[in-house]
C-alpha positions as CSV (number, residue, x, y, z in Angstrom):
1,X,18.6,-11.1,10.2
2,X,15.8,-8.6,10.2
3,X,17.1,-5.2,10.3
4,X,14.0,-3.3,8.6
5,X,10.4,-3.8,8.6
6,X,8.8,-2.3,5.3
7,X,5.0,-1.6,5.1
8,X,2.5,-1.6,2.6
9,X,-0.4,1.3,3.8
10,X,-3.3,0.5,2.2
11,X,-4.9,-2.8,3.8
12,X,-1.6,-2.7,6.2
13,X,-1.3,0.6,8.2
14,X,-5.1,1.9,7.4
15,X,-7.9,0.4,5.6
16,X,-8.2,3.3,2.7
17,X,-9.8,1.1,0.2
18,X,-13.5,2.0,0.6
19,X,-12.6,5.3,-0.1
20,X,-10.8,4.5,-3.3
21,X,-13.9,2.9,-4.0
22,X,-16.3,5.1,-3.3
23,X,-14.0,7.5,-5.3
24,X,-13.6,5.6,-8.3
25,X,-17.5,4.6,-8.4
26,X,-18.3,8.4,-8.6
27,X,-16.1,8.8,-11.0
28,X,-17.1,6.5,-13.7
29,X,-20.8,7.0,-12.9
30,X,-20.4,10.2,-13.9
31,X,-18.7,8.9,-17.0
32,X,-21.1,6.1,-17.6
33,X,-18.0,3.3,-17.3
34,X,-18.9,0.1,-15.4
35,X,-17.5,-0.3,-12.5
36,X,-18.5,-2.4,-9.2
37,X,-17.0,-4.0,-6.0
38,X,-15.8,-7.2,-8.0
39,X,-13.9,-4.9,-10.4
40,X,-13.1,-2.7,-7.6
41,X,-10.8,-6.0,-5.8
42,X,-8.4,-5.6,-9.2
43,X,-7.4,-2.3,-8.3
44,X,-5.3,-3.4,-4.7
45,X,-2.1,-2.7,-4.4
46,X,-1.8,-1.1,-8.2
47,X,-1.3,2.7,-9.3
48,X,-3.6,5.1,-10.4
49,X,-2.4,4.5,-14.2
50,X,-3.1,0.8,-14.0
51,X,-6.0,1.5,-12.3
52,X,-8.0,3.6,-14.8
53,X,-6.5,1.5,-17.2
54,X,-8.8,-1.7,-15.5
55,X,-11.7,0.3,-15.4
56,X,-11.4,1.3,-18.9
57,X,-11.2,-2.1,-20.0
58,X,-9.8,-1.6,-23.2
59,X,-11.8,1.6,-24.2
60,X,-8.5,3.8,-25.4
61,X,-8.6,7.8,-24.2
62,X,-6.1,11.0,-25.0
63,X,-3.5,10.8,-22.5
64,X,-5.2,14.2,-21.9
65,X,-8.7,12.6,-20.9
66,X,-6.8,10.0,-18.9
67,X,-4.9,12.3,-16.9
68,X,-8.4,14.6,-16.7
69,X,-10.6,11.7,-15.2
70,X,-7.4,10.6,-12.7
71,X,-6.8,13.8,-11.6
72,X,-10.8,14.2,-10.9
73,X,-10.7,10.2,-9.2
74,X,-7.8,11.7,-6.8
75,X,-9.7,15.2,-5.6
76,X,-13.0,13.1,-4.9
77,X,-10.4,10.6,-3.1
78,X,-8.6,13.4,-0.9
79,X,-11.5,15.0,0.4
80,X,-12.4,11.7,1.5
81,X,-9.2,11.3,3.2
82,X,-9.8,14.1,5.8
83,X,-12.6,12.0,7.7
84,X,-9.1,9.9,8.7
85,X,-8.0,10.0,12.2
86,X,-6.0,7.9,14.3
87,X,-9.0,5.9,15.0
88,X,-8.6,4.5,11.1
89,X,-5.0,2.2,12.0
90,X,-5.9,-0.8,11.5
91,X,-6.1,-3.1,14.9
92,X,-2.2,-4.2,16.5
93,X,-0.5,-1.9,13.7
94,X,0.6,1.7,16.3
95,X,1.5,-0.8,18.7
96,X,3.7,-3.0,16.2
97,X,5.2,0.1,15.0
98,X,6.1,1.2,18.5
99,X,7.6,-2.0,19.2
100,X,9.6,-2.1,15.8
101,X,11.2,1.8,17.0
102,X,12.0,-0.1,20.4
103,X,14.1,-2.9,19.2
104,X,15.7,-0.1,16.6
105,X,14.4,-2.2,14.1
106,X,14.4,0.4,10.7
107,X,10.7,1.5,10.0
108,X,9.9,2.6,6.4
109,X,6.3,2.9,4.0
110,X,6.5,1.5,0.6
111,X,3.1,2.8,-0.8
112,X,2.0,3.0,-4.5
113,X,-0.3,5.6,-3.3
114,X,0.8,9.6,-4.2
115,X,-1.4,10.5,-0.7
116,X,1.0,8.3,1.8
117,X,2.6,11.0,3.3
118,X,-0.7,13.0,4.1
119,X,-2.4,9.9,5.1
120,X,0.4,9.0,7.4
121,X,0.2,12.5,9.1
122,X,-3.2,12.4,9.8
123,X,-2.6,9.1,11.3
124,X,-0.1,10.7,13.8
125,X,2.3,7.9,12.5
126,X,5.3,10.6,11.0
127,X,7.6,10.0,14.0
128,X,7.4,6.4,13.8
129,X,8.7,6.1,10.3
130,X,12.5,6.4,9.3
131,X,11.5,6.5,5.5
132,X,8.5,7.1,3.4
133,X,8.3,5.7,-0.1
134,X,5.0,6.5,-2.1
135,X,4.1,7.3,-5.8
136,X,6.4,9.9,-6.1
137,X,9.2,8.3,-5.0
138,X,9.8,5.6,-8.0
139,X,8.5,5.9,-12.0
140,X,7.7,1.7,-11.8
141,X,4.7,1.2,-9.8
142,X,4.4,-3.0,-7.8
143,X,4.9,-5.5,-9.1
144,X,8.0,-4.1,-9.8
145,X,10.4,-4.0,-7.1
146,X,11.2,-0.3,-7.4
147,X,9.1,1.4,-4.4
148,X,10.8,-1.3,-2.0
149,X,14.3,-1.1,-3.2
150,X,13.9,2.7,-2.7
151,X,12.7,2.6,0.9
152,X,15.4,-0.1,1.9
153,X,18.0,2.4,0.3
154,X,16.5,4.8,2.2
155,X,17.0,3.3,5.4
156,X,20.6,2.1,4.6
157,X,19.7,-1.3,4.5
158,X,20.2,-4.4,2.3
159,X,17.1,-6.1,0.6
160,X,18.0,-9.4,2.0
161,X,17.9,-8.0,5.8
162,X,14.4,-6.3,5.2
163,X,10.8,-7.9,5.7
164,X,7.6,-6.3,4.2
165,X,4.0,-6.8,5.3
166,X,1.6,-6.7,2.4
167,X,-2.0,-7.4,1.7
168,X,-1.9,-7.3,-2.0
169,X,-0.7,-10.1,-4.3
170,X,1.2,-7.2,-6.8
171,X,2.8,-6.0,-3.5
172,X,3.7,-10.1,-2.4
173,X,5.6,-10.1,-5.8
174,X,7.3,-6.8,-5.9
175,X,8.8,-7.7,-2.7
176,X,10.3,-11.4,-3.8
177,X,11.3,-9.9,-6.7
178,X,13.4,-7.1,-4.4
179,X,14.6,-10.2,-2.8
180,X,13.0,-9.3,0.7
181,X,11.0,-11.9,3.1
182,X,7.4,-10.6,3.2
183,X,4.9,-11.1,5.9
184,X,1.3,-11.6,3.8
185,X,-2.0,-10.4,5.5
186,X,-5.1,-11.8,3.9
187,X,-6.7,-15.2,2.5
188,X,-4.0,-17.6,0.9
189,X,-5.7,-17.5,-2.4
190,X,-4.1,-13.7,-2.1
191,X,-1.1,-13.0,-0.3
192,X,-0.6,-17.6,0.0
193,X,3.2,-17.2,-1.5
194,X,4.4,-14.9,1.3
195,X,7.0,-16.3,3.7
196,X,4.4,-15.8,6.2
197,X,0.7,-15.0,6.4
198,X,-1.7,-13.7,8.2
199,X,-5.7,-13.5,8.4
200,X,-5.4,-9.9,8.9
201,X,-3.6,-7.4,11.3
202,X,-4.5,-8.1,14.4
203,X,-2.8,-11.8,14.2
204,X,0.3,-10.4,13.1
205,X,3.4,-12.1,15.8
206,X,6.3,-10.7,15.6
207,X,7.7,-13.4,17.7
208,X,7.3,-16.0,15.0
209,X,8.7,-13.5,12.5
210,X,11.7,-12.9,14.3
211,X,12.4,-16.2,15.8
């Protein structure tokens, strides 16, 4: 029984990775770290810590310096964020959403990202969300299960009757580990271990989910 759906954002509701990127890249030109698109695909689905921690690739800084150069990454990131507009949902996600809200199926965000809730709004997706879970809401970022044991308790449901769509292989194994079904959107090599997958939004059935 499905009684919650459970999304991802990034790569799931909106596509916000190129401005992570783009973020990120200023950032360590600036400091003179390497960084490119290859080492750019290890950051999906992670948390800002981890993140850094990647593009550092081993080189040790203050927690001080850290903090500085994430809190720098995230301001480059958020003016970024207000060229988003409704037009930025990825393709068949509003109108899965409004179908979810139909069948009083439970609707709730499990994001690693501290920005979901602005992003969200300047989607004009609030309303259709019972429960928002983001990078504030939990101290364990994916793969733990934390974020999605958080937004299923926030919903009042039981992991076992909730189903998360994902794009990221971290978020794919926070949600087994929460004991949850999870719908996988992306190449096999990624997301192959979900109970179902996807190419990418668009091919998303409900039906077959459901059946």
């Amino acid at each position: 029984m499905c009684k919650a759906f459970v999304f991802d954002l990034d790569g799931v509701i909106t596509d916000t990775a190129e401005l992570h990127y783009q973020a990120w890249q200023r950032m360590a030109d600036e400091e003179g770290f390497v960084f490119d698109r290859e080492i750019n695909e290890q950051l999906r689905g992670v948390s800002r810590q981890a993140s850094l921690n990647i593009i550092l690739a081993g080189h040790k800084l203050s927690e001080t310096r850290a903090n500085e150069l994430m809190e720098r990454k995230n301001s480059y990131y958020v003016a970024l964020l207000n060229t988003l507009s409704p037009k930025d949902i990825l393709p068949g996600m509003e109108s899965l959403l409004l179908e979810l809200n139909a069948r009083n199926i439970k609707v709730a965000l499990a994001s690693a990202s501290k920005n979901a809730r602005p992003i969200i709004h300047r989607l004009g997706l609030t309303a259709l969300f019972d429960a928002i879970g983001d990078g504030w809401s939990v101290s364990r970022s994916k793969p733990a299960p934390d974020v999605f044991l958080h937004a299923a308790g926030q919903v009042g449901v039981n992991a076992s009757d909730c189903i998360v769509v994902e794009d990221a292989q971290a978020g794919v194994d926070a949600a087994i580990l929460a004991g949850m079904r999870v719908v996988g959107i992306g190449p096999s090599e990624r997301v192959g271990h979900a109970t179902w997958r996807f190419d990418h939004t668009a091919a998303l059935d409900l039906s077959n989910i459901l059946a």
